[in-house]
C-alpha positions in Angstrom: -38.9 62.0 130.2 -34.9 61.4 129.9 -35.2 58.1 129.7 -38.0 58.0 127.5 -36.0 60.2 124.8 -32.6 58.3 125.8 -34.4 55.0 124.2 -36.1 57.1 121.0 -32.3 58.5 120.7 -31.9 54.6 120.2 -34.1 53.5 117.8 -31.9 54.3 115.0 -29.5 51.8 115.9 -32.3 48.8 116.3 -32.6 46.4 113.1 -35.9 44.9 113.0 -37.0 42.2 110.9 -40.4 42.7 110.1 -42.2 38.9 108.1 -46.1 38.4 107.8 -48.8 38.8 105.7 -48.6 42.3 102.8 -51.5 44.3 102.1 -52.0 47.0 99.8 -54.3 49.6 101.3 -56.3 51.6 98.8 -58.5 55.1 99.5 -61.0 56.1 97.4 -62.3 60.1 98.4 -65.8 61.5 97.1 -69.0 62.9 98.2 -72.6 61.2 98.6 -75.3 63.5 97.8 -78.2 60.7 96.6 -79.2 56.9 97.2 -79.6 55.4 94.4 -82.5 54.0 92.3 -81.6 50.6 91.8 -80.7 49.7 95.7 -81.1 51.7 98.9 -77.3 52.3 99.0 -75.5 55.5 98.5 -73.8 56.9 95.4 -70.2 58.1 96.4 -69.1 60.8 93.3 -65.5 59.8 93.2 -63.3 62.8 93.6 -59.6 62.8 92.7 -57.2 59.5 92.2 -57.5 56.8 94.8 -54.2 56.3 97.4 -52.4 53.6 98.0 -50.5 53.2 101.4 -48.6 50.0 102.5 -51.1 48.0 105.2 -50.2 44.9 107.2 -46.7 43.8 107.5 -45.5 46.6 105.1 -47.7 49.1 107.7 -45.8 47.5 110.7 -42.3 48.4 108.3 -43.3 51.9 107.9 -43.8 52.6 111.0 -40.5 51.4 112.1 -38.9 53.1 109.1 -40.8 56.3 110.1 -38.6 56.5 113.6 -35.5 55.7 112.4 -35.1 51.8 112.6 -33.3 49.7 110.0 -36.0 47.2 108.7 -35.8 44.3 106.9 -39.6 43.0 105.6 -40.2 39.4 104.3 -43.9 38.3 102.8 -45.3 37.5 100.0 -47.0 39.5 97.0 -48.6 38.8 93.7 -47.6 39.0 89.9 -50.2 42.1 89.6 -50.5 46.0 89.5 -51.4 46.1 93.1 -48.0 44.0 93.8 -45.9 46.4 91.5 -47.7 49.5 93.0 -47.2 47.8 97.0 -43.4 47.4 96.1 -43.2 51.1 94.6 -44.5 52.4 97.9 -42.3 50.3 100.1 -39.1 51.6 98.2 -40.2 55.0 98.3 -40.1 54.7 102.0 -36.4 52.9 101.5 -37.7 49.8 103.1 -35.5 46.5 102.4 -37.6 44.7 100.2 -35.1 41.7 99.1 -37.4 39.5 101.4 -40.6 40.2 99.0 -41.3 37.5 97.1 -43.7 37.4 94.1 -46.3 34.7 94.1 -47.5 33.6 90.6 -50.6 32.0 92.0 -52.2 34.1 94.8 -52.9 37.7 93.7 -51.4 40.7 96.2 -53.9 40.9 99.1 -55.7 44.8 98.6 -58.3 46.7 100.8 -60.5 49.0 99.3 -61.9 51.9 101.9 -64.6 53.9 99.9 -64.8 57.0 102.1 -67.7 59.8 101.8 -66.7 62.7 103.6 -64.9 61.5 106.8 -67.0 58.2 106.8 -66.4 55.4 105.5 -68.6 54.3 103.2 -67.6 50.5 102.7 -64.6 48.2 102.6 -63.6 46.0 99.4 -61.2 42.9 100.7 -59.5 41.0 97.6 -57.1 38.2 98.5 -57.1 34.6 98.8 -56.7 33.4 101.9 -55.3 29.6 102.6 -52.2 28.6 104.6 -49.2 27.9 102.2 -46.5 25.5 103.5 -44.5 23.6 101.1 -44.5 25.7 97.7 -41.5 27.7 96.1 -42.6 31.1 97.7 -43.1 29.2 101.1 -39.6 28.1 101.5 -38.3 31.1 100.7 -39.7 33.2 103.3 -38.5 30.8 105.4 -34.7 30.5 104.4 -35.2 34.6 104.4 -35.9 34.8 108.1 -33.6 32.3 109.1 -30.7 33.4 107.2 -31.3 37.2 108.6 -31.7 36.1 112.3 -28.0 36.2 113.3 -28.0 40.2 111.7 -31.1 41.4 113.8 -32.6 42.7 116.9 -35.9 41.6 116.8 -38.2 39.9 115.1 -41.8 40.7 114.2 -44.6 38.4 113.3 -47.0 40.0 111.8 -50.5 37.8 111.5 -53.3 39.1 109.4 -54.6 35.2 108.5 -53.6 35.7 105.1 -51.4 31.9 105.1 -47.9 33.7 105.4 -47.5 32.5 109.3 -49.1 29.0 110.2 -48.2 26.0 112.0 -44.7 24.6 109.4 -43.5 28.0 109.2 -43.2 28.5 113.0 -41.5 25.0 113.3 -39.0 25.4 110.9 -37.3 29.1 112.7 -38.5 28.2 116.2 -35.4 26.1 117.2 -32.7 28.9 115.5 -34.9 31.9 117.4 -34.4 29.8 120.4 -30.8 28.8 119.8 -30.1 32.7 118.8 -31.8 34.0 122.0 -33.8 36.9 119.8 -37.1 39.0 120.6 -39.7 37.8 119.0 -42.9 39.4 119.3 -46.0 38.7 117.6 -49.4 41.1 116.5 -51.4 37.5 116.5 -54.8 36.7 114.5 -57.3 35.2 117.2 -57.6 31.5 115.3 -53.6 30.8 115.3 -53.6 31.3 119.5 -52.7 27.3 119.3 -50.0 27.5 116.9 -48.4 30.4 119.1 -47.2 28.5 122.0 -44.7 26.7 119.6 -42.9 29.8 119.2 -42.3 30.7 122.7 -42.1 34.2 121.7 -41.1 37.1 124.0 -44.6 38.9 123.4 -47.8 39.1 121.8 -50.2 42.2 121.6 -53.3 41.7 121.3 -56.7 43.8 121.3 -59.3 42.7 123.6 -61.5 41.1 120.7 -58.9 38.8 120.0 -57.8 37.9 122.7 -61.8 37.4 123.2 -62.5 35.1 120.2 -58.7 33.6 121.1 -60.2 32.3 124.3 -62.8 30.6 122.0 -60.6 29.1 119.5 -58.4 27.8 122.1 -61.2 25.9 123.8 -62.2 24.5 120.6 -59.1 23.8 118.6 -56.9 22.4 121.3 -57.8 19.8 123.4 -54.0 18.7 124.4 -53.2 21.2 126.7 -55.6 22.3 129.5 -56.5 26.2 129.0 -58.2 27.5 132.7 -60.5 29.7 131.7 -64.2 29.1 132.0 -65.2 32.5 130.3 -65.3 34.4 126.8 -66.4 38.3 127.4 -63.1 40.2 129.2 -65.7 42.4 130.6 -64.3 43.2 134.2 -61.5 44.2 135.3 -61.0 40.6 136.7 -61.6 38.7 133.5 -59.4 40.2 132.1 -56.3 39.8 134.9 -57.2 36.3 134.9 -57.5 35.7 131.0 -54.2 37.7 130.5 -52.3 35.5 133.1 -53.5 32.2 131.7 -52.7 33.4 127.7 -49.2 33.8 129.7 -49.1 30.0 130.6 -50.4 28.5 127.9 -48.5 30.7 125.1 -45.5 30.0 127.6 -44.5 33.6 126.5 -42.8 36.5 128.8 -45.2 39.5 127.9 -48.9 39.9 127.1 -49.8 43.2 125.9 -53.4 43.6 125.8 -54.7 46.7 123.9 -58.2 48.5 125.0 -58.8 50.9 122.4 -60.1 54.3 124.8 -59.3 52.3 127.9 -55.3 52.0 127.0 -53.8 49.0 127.4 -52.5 46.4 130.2 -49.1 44.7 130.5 -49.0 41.2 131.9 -45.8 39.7 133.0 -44.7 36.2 134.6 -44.7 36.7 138.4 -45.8 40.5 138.2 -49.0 42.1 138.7 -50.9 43.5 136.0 -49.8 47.0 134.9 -52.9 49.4 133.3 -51.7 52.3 130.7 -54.5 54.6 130.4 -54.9 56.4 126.9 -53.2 59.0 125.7 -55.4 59.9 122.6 -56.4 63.3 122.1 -58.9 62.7 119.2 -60.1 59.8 117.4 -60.5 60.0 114.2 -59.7 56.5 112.6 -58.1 53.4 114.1 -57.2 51.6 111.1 -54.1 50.2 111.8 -53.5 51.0 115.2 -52.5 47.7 116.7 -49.7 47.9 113.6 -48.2 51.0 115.3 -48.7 49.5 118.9 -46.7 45.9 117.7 -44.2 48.3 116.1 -43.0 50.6 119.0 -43.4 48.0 121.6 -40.9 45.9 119.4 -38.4 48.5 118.8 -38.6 50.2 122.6 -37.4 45.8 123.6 -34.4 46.7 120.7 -33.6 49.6 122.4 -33.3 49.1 125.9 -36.5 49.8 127.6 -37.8 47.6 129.8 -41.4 46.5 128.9 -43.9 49.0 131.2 -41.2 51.4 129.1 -41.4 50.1 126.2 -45.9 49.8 126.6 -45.9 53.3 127.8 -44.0 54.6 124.2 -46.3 52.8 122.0 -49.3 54.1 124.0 -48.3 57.4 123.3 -47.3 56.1 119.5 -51.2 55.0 119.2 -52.4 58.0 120.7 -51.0 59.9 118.0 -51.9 57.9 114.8 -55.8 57.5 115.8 -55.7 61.2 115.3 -54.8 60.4 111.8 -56.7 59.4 108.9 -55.9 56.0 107.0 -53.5 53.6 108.1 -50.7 56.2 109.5 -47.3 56.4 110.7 -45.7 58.3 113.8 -42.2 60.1 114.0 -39.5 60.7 116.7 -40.5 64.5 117.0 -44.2 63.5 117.2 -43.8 61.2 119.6 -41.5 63.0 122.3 -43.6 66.2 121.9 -46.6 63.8 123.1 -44.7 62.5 125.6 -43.2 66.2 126.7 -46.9 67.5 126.7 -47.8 64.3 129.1 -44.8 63.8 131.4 -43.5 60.5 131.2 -47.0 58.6 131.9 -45.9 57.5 135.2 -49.6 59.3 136.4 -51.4 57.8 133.4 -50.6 54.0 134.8 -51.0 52.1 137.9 -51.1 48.2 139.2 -54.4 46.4 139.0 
């Protein structure tokens, strides 16, 4: 328990630098109480104005901001409402937004959750989404992140498929991460597992479905380098030593942090055996940008000293605590070390498999 506050007590002296894909996240509350006559759908009586919470990258910044870390976020947003409204939340939060660029030709990426009492009813996605590489915006998100490497302690990539991180960006800041020696982590999206590898990256966190449909992609998208696995379902305890070893290998990365949802999570390192973290959840009442929180602790627990079964154990207990919340939520130092006080310092919640 010392130890686990001593590095908390540290994440206030971590600078993070958080770059990826920007999402506004937008609730809309009301009540169903008849299908209607046109369609066998619902009719959801709106009740009270819609909220707007930061999601994606700008999720991943919050929850850094939220326990004390200095952030720094770099993506892209639109020439729009839901751009002006995304930014307005971010400063509110006093997040450094100098690395948000607006994009006059893609509009800001927005999710719409229609909820009806505590379910949700249905999601609305707007965005475009496309890989850009060589335009104005582009190029600036690049010359961000490289000209704020030498000031930071980690950096986040933060992959929602949305084109901010693809194959030319990872080129261009691989060989200064490299030459700089930084933590680089990365919350992946399961169709870029080939681009990956370029980055050799310190860790990558994903949840069992992708890491699942990552196994597929691989075998289909890159026949260059040999990738040892002859299954797709992670549906054994065995499966899923062997498929976290070989994403080791052939992402030629240190960590793999593969989350479970109510099973916990496993750490995989190079020459160690495989290290399960049972849950910590109390109640789950909405996952919605769990894997944000668990990409954000892990990161900051590297920055500030733990080593990574530590640092895993922290953001266990970090995603414990926001699937008891609704929306896409945030965790604070006080939360988090009265979860960890009421649960000892997980050492019984884990073991070697």
């Amino acid at each position: 328990m010392d130890n686990f506050k001593n590095i908390i007590d540290n994440f206030s002296k971590a600078k993070i630098l958080v770059v990826g894909d920007l999402i506004l996240d937008e609730y809309i509350w009301g009540d169903v109480e008849r299908i209607s006559p046109e369609a066998p759908v619902p009719v959801v009586s709106q009740r009270g104005k819609p909220k707007y919470l930061p999601g994606g990258a700008a999720n991943v910044a919050a929850n850094l901001k939220s326990l004390g870390a200095e952030v720094l976020l770099c993506g892209r947003i639109g020439d729009d409402f839901e751009g002006r409204l995304l930014l307005k939340e971010l400063k509110r939060r006093s997040i450094y937004t100098e690395g948000v660029f607006i994009d006059k030709i893609r509009p800001t990426t927005k999710k719409t959750r229609i909820i009806a009492g505590h379910q949700q009813v249905v999601r609305l996605d707007r965005e475009v989404v496309e890989d850009f590489y060589n335009d104005v915006v582009a190029r600036k998100i690049s010359c961000f992140v490289l000209d704020n490497l030498k000031d930071i302690d980690v950096l986040i990539i933060e992959d929602y498929g949305k084109g901010v991180i693809n194959r030319v960006f990872l080129n261009s800041i691989y060989p200064e991460t490299q030459r700089r020696k930084k933590i680089v982590t990365v919350d992946p999206k399961e169709d870029h597992f080939d681009i990956y590898w370029r980055l050799k990256a310190t860790a990558i966190t994903p949840n069992r479905k992708e890491a699942e449909n990552a196994i597929k992609n691989i075998k289909i998208k890159d026949n260059r380098r040999a990738f040892k696995i002859d299954f797709d379902r992670l549906d054994t305890d065995e499966r899923l030593n062997r498929a976290g070893r070989e994403l080791l290998r052939y992402l030629n990365i240190k960590i793999v942090l593969i989350t479970l949802g109510e099973k916990g999570m496993r750490l995989f390192e190079k020459n160690k055996a495989p290290y399960q973290i049972n849950t910590v959840a109390q109640e789950v009442f909405d996952v919605s940008g769990a894997g944000d929180t668990v990409i954000s602790v892990f990161s900051l627990g590297l920055a500030s000293g733990a080593n990574p079964k530590e640092a895993a154990h922290i953001a266990n207990f970090a995603a414990g605590i926001v699937v008891g919340k609704f929306g896409v939520a945030v965790t604070t130092k006080e939360e988090l070390l009265n979860r960890i006080k009421e649960y000892g310092s997980g050492s019984s919640n884990s073991c070697k498999v």
